[in-house]
C-alpha positions as CSV (number, residue, x, y, z in Angstrom):
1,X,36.9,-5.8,8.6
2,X,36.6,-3.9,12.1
3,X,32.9,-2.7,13.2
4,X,34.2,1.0,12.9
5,X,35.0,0.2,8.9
6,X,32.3,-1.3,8.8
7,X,30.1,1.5,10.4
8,X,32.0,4.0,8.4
9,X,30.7,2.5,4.8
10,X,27.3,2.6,5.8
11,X,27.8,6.2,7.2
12,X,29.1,7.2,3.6
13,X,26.5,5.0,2.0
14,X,23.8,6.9,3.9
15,X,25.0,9.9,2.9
16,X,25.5,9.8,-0.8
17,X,21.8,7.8,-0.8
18,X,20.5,11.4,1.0
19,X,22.9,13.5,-1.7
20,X,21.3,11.5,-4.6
21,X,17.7,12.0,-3.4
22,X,17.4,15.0,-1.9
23,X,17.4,17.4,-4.9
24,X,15.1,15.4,-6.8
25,X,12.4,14.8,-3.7
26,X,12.9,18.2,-2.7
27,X,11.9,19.5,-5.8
28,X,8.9,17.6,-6.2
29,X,8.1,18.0,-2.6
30,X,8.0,22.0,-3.3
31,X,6.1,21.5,-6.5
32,X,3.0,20.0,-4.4
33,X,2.9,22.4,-2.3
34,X,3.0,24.9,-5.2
35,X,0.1,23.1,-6.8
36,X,-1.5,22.6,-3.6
37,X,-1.8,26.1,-3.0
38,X,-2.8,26.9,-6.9
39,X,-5.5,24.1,-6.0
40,X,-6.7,25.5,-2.9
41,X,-7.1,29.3,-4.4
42,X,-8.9,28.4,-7.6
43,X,-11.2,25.8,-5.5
44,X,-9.9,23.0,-8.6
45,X,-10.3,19.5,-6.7
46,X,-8.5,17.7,-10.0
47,X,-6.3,14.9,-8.7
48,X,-4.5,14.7,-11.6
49,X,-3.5,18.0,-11.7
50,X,-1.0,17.6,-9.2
51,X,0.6,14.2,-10.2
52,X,1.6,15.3,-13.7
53,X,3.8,18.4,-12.9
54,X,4.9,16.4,-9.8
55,X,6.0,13.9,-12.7
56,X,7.1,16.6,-15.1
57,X,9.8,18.4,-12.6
58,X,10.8,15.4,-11.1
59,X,11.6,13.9,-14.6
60,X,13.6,16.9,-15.3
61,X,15.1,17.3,-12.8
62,X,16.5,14.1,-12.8
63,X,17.4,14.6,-16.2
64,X,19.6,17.5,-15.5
65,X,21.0,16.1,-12.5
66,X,21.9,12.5,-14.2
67,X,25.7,14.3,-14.9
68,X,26.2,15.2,-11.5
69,X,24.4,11.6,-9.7
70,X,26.6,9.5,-11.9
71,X,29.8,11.4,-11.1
72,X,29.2,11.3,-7.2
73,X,28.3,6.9,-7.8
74,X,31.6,6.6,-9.9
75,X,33.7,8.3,-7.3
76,X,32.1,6.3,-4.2
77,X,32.3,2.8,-6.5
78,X,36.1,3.5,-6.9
79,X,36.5,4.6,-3.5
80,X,34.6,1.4,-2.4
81,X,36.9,-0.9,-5.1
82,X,40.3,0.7,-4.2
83,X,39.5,-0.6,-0.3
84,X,38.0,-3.8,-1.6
85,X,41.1,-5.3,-0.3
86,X,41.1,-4.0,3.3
87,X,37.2,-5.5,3.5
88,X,38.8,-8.8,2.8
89,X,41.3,-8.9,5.8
């Protein structure tokens, strides 16, 4: 295995991790600001008012994005198994 092989499975590797994630932190990320701001106008100071939708979209949205997530893995694992033989060399 080269350095430049090797440097271009972690590139891939760091990109799907970012693909994965992003949506999903994104979206919760938006969420607490949303609440945050709902918090701020209506002077409410409840701390768990902004963990439980935080938990609620993330949930979801991992939920509906569970389809998608495990088609993007599948392709990268047989990408990763089809050129198991050239990390061997």
């Amino acid at each position: 295995m080269t350095e430049y092989t090797l440097y271009e499975l972690f590139k891939e590797t760091f990109f799907l991790s970012l693909l994965l994630t992003s949506p999903v932190l994104i979206l919760g990320m938006v969420i607490g600001v949303i609440v945050s701001i709902f918090q701020t106008a209506t002077s409410i100071q409840e701390q768990s008012l902004t963990f439980i939708p935080k938990l609620l979209i993330t949930g979801l949205a991992m939920i509906w994005l569970a389809p998608w997530m495990l088609t993007q893995l599948m392709q990268f694992a047989i990408k990763l198994l089809g050129q198991l033989q050239t990390f061997a060399r």
